[in-house]
ZADO-1210 file (C-alpha; in nm, 4 decimals, padded with zeros to 6 digits):
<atoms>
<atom x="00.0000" y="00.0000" z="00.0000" code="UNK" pos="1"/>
<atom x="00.1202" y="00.2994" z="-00.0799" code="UNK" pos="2"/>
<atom x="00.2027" y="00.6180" z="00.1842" code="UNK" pos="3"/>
<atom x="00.0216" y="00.9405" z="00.1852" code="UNK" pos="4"/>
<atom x="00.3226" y="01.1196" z="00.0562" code="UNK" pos="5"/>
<atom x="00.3911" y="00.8793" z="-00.2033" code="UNK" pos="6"/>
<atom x="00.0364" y="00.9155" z="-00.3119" code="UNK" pos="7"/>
<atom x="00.0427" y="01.2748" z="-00.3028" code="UNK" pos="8"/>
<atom x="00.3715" y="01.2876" z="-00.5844" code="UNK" pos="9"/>
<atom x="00.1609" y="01.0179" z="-00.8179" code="UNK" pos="10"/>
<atom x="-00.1403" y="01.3103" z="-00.8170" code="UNK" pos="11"/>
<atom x="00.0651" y="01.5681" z="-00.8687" code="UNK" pos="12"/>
<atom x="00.2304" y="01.3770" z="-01.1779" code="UNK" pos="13"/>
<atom x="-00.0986" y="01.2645" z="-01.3132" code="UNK" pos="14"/>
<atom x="-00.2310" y="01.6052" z="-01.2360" code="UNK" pos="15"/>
<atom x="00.0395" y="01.7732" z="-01.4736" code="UNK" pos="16"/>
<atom x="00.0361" y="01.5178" z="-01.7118" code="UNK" pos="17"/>
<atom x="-00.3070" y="01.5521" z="-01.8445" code="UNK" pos="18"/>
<atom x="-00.2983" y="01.8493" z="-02.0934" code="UNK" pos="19"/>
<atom x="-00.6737" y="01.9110" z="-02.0044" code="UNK" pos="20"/>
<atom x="-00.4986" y="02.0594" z="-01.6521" code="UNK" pos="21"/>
<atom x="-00.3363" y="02.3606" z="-01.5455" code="UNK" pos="22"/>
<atom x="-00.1280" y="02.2518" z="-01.2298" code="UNK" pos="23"/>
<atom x="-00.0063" y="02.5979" z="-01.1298" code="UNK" pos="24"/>
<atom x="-00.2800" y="02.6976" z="-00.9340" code="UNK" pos="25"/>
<atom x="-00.4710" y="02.3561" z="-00.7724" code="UNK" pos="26"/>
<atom x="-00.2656" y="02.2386" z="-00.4566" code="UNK" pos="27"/>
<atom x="-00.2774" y="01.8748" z="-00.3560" code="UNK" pos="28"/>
<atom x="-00.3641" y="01.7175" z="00.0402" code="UNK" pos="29"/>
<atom x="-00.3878" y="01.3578" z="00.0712" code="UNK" pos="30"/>
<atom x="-00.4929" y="01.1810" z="00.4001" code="UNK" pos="31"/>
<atom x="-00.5429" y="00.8165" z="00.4873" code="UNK" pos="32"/>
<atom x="-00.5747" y="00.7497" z="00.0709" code="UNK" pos="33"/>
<atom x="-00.8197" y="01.0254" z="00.0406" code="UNK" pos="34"/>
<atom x="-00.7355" y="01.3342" z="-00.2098" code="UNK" pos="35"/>
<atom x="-00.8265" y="01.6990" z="-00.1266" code="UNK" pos="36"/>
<atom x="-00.7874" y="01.9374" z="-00.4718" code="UNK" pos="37"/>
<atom x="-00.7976" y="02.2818" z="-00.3387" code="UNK" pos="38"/>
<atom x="-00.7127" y="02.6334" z="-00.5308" code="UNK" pos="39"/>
<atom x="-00.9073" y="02.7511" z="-00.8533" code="UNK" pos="40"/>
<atom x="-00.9427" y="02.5910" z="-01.1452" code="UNK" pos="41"/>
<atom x="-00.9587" y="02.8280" z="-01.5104" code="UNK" pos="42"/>
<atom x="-01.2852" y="02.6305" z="-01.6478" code="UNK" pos="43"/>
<atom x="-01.5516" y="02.4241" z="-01.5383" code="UNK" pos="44"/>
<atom x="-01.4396" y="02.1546" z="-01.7895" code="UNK" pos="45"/>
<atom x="-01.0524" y="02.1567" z="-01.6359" code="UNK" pos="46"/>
<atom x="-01.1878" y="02.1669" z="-01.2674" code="UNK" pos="47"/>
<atom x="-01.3864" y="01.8033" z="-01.3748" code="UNK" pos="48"/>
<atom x="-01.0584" y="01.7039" z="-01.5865" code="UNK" pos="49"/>
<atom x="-00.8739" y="01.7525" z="-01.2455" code="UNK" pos="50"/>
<atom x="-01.1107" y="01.5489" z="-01.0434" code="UNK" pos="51"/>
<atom x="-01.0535" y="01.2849" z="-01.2909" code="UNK" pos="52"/>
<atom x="-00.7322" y="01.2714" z="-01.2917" code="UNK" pos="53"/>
<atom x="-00.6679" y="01.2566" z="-00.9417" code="UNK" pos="54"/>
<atom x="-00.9311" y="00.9399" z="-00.9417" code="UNK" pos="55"/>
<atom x="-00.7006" y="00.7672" z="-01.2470" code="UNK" pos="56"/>
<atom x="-00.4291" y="00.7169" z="-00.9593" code="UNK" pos="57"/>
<atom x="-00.4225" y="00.3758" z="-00.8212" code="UNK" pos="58"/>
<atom x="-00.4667" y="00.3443" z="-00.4696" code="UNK" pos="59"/>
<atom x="-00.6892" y="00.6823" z="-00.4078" code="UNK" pos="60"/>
<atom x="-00.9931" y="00.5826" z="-00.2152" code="UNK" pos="61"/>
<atom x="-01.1559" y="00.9273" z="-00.2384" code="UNK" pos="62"/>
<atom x="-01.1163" y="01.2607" z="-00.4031" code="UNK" pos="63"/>
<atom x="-01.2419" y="01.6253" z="-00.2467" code="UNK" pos="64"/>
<atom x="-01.2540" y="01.8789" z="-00.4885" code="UNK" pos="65"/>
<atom x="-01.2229" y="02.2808" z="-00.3350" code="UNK" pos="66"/>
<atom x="-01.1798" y="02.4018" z="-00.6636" code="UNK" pos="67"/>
<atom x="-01.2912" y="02.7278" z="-00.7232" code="UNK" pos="68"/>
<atom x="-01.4099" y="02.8414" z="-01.0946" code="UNK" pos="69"/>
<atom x="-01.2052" y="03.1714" z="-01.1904" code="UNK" pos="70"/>
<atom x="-01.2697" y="03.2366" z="-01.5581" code="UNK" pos="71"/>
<atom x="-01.0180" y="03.4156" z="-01.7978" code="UNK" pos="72"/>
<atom x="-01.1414" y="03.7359" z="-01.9031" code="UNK" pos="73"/>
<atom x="-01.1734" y="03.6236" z="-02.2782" code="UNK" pos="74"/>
<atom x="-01.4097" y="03.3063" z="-02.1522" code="UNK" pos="75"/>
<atom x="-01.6703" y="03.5305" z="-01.9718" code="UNK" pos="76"/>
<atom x="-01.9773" y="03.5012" z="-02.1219" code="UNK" pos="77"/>
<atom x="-02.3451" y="03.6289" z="-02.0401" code="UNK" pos="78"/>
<atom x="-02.5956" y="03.4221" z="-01.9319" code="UNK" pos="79"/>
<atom x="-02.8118" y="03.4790" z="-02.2286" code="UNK" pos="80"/>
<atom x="-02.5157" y="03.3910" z="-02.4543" code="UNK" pos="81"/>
<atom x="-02.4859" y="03.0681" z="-02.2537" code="UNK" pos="82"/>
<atom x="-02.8403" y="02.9908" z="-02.3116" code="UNK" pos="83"/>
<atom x="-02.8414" y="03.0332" z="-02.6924" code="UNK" pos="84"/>
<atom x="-02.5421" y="02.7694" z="-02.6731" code="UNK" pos="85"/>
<atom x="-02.6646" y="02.5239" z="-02.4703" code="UNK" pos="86"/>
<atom x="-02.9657" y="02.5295" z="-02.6176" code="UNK" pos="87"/>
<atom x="-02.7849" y="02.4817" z="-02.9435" code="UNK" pos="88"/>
<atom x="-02.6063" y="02.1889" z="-02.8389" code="UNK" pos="89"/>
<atom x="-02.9000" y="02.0457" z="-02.6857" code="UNK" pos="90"/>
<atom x="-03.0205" y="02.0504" z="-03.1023" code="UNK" pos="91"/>
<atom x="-02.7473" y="01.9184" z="-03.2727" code="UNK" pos="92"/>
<atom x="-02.6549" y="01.6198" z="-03.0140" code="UNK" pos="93"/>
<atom x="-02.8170" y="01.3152" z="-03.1559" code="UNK" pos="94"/>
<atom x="-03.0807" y="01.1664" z="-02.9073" code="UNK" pos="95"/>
<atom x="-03.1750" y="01.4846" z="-02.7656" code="UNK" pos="96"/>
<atom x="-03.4293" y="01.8029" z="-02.8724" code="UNK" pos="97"/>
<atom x="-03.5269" y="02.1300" z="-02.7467" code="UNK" pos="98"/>
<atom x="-03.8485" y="01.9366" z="-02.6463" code="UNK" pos="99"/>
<atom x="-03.7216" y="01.7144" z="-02.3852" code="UNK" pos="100"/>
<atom x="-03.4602" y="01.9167" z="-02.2231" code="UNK" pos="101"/>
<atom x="-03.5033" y="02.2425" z="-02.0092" code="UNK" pos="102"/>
<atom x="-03.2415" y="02.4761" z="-01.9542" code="UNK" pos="103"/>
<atom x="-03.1779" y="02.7967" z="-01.6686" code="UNK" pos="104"/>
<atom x="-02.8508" y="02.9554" z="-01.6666" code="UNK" pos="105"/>
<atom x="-02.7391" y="03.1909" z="-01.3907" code="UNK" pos="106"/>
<atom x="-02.4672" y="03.3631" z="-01.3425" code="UNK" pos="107"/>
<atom x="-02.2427" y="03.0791" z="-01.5285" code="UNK" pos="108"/>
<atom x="-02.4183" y="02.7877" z="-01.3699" code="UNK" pos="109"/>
<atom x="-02.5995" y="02.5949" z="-01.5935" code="UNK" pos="110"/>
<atom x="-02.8996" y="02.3618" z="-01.4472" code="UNK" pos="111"/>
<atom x="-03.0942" y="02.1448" z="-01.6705" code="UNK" pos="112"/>
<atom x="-03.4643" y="01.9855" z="-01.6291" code="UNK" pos="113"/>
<atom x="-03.6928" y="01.7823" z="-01.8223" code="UNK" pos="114"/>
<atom x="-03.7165" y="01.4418" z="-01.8676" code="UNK" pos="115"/>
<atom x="-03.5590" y="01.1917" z="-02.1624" code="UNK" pos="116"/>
<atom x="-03.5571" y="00.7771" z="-02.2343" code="UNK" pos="117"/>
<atom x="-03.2515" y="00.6899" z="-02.0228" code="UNK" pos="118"/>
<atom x="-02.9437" y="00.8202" z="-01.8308" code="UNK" pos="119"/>
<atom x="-02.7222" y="00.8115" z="-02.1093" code="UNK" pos="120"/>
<atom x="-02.8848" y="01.0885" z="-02.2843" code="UNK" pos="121"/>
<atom x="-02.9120" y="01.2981" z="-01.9379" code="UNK" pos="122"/>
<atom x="-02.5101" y="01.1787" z="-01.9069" code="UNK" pos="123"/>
<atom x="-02.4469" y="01.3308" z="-02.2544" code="UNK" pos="124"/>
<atom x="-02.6161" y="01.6544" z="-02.2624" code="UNK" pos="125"/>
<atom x="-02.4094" y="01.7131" z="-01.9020" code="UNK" pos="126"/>
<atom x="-02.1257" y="01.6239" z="-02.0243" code="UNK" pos="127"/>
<atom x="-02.0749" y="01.8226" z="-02.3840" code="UNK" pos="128"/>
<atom x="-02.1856" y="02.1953" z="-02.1591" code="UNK" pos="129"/>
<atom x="-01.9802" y="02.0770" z="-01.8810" code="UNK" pos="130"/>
<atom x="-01.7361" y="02.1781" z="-02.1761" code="UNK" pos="131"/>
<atom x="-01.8187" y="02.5355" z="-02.2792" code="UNK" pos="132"/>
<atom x="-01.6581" y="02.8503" z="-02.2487" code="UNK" pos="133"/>
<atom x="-01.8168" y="03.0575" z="-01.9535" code="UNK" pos="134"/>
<atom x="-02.0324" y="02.7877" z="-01.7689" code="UNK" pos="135"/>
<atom x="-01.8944" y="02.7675" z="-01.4019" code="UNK" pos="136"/>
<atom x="-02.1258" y="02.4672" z="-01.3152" code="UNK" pos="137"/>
<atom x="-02.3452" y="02.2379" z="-01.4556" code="UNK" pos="138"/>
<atom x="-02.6607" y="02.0779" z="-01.2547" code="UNK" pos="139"/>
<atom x="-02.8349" y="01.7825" z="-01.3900" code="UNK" pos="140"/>
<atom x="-03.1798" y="01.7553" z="-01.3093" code="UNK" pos="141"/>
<atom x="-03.2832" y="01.5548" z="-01.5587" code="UNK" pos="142"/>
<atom x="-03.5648" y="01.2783" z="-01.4873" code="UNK" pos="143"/>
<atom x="-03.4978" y="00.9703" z="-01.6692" code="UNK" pos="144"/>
<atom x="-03.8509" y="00.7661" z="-01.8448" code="UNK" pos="145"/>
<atom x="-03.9077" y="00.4658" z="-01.9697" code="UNK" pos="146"/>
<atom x="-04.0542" y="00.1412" z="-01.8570" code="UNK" pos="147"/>
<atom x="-03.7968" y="-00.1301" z="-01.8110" code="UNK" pos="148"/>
<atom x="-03.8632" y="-00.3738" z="-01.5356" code="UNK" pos="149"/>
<atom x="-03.5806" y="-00.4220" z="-01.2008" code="UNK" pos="150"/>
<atom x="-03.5032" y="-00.7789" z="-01.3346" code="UNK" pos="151"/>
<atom x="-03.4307" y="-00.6340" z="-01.6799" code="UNK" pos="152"/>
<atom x="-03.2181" y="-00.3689" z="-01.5299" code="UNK" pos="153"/>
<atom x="-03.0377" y="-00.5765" z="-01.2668" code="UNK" pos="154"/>
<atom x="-02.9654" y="-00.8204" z="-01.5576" code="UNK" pos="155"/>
<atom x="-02.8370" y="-00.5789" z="-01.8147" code="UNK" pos="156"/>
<atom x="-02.6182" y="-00.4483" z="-01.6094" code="UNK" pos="157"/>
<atom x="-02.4863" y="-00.7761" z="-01.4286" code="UNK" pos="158"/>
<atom x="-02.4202" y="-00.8528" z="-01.8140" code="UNK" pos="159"/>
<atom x="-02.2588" y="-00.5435" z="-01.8364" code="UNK" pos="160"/>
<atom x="-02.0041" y="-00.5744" z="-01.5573" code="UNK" pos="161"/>
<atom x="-01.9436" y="-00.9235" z="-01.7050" code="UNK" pos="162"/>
<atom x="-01.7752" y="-00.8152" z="-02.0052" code="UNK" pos="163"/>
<atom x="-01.6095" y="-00.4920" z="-01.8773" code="UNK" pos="164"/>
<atom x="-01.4130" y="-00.6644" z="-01.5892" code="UNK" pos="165"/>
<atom x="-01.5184" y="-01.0040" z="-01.4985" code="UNK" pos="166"/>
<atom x="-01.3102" y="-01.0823" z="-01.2337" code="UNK" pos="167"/>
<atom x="-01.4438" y="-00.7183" z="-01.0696" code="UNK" pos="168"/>
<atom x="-01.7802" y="-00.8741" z="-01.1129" code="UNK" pos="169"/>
<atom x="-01.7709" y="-01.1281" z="-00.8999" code="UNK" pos="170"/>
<atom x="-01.7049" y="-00.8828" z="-00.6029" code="UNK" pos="171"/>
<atom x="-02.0192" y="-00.6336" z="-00.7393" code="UNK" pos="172"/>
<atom x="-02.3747" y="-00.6107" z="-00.5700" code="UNK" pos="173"/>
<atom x="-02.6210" y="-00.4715" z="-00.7723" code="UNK" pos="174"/>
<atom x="-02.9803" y="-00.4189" z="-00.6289" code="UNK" pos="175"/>
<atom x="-03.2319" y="-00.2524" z="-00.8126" code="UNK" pos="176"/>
<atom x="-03.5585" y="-00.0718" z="-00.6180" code="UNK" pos="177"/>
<atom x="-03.7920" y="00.1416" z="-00.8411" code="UNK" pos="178"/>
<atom x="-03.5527" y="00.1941" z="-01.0957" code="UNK" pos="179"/>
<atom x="-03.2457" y="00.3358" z="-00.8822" code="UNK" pos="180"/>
<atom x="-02.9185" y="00.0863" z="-00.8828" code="UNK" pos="181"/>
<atom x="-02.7587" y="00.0413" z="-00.5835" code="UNK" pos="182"/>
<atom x="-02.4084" y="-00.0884" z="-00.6488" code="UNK" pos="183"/>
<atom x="-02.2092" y="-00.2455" z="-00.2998" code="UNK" pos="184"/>
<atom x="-01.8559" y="-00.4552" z="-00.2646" code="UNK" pos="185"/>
<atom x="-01.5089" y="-00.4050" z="-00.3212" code="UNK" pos="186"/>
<atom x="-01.2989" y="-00.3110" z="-00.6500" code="UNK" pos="187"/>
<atom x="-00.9513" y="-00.2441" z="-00.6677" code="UNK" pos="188"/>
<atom x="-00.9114" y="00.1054" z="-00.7851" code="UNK" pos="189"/>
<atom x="-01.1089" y="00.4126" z="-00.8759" code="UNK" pos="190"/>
<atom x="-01.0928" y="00.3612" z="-01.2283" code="UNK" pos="191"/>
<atom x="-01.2591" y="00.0346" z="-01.2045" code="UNK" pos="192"/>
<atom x="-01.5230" y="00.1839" z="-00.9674" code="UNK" pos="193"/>
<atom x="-01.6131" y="00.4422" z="-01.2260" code="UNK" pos="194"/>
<atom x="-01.6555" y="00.1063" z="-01.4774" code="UNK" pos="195"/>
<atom x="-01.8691" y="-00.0017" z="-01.2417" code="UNK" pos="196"/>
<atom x="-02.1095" y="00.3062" z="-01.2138" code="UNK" pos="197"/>
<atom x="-02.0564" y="00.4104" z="-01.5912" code="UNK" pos="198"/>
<atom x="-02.1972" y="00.0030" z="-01.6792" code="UNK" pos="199"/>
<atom x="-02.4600" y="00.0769" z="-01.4342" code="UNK" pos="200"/>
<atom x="-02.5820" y="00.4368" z="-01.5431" code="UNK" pos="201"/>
<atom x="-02.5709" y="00.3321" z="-01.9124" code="UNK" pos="202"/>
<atom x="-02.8576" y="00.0516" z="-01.8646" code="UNK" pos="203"/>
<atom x="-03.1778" y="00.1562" z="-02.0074" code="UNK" pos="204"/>
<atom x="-03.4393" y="00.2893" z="-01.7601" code="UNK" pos="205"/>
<atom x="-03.2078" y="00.3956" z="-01.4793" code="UNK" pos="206"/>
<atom x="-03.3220" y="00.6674" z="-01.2821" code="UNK" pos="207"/>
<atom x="-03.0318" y="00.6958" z="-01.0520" code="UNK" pos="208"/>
<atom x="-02.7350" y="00.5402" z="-00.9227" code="UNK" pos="209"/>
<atom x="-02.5887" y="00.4569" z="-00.5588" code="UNK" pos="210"/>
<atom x="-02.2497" y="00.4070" z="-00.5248" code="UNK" pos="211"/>
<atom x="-02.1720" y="00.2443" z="-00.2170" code="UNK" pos="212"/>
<atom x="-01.8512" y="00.0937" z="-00.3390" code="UNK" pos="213"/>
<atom x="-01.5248" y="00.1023" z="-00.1612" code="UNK" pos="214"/>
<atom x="-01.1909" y="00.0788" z="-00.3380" code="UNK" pos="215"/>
<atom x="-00.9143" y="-00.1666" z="-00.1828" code="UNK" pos="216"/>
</atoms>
């Protein structure tokens, strides 16, 4: 197992690796395996590319992220700018209309409402504005439809996990109450827990997921 400070210097590497991060200003706290990301981050899109990072590093059990948004002057947009682009995105992502998907912007942060066939289409609208210039947040309200059964679901995604990591599978619980996936056990590192919830989030009819996995 590896020590807090040891830890701490595989962030930091991973952290200035990954051209989607500026290092310079995010400073890096690790205790008992857990990862605190404090400072301010230049976008929304590189504070999320930093919280990702740090979970990439094997060992990390958890990651904090006190990242603060502070926007270059160039990337400051007004709200009603950040509406016309959202909303234009919303249009020309496949799987998604104006229709199904509701959007408020204020003061950079970016909340979206409505209700479409599954998670993966709430997942993908999030993620392409989580990428824009201006937005300083991104809240996903976003009810997920649809009519699949909790056998179906719990199957799927059993089926899922199966091909992704099998040997990870074995160690998996997935329960599924009223369509929201509750995922328990042990995996080995934080990439394979995001496998995990990604396998779960991306069966149809999903509503929401639990993630009450550890990593060991």
């Amino acid at each position: 197992m590896k020590s807090d400070v040891e830890l701490k210097k595989l962030v930091e590497e991973e952290l200035i690796w990954d051209p989607a991060v500026d290092f310079a200003d995010i400073g890096v706290q690790v205790r008992d395996q857990v990862v605190t990301l404090s400072g301010h981050a230049c976008s929304y899109a590189a504070k999320l590319a930093a919280e990702k990072a740090a979970q990439r590093v094997a060992s990390v059990r958890a990651v904090v992220v006190e990242l603060n948004i502070r926007l270059p002057h160039e990337d400051v947009r007004t709200d009603e700018d950040i509406a016309n682009a959202v909303r234009a995105i919303i249009r020309w992502t496949v799987g998604l209309n104006e229709d199904m998907v509701k959007v408020q912007v204020e003061k950079g942060q970016v909340t979206l409402s409505g209700e479409v066939d599954s998670a993966y289409q709430s997942h993908v609208a999030a993620r392409a504005i989580s990428q824009m210039r201006g937005v300083v947040g991104v809240s996903n309200l976003i009810r997920v439809g649809g009519t699949a059964a909790a056998e179906d679901i719990g199957e799927r995604i059993g089926n899922a996990l199966q091909r992704h990591a099998e040997r990870e599978a074995k160690h998996i619980g997935v329960q599924v109450h009223e369509r929201t996936v509750t995922l328990t056990g042990k995996v080995g590192s934080m990439a394979e827990r995001a496998a995990a919830r990604g396998a779960a989030w991306s069966a149809p009819g999903v509503r929401e997921v639990v993630d009450n996995l550890t990593v060991s």
